[in-house]
N, C-alpha and C positions, 0 to 999 in steps of 0.2 A: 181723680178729679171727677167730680159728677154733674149731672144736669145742669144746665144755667135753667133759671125761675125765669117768666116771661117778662119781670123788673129788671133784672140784670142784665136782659138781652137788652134791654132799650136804654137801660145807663148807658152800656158800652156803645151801641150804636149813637147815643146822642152823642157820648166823648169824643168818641171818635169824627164824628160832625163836628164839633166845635176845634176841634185838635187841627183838621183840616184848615179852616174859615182861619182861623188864627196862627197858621204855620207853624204849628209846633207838632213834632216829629212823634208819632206814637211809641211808645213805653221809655216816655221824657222821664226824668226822676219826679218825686213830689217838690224836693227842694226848687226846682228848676221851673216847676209849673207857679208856685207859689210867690216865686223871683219876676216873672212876671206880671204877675197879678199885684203886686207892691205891696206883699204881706209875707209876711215871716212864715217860716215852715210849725211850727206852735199853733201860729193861729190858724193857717188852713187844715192842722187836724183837729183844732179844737173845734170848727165848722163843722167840718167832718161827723164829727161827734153830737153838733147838736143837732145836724141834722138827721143823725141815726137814732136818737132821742124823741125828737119830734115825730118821725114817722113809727114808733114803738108803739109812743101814745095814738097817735090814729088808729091805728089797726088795734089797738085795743080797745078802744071804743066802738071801734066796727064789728067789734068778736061780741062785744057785749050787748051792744043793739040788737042783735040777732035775737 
């Protein structure tokens, strides 16, 4: 396993913030995060996804500004 990127230190640290505030137990399953949030396990990775999409394009706009 290598490095965490200074993005993935602060995903896990806000998860973990909000995991707290909201009582739910860290390394909860997704289906079970999802169950509370009143959305199907589908659509929180299709989230998931769009927002790994969305930030692809930023940063690619940001590589080509340069």
């Amino acid at each position: 396993m290598g490095k965490l990127t200074p993005e993935e230190i602060k995903t896990l640290i806000k998860a973990s913030q909000i995991a707290r505030e909201r009582g739910i137990k860290l390394g909860v399953s997704v289906k079970e995060i999802c169950e509370q949030g009143g959305i199907s396990r589908k659509t929180g990775y299709q989230w998931l996804k769009e927002e790994d999409v969305s930030k692809a394009k930023k940063e690619s706009r940001n590589f080509l500004s340069k």
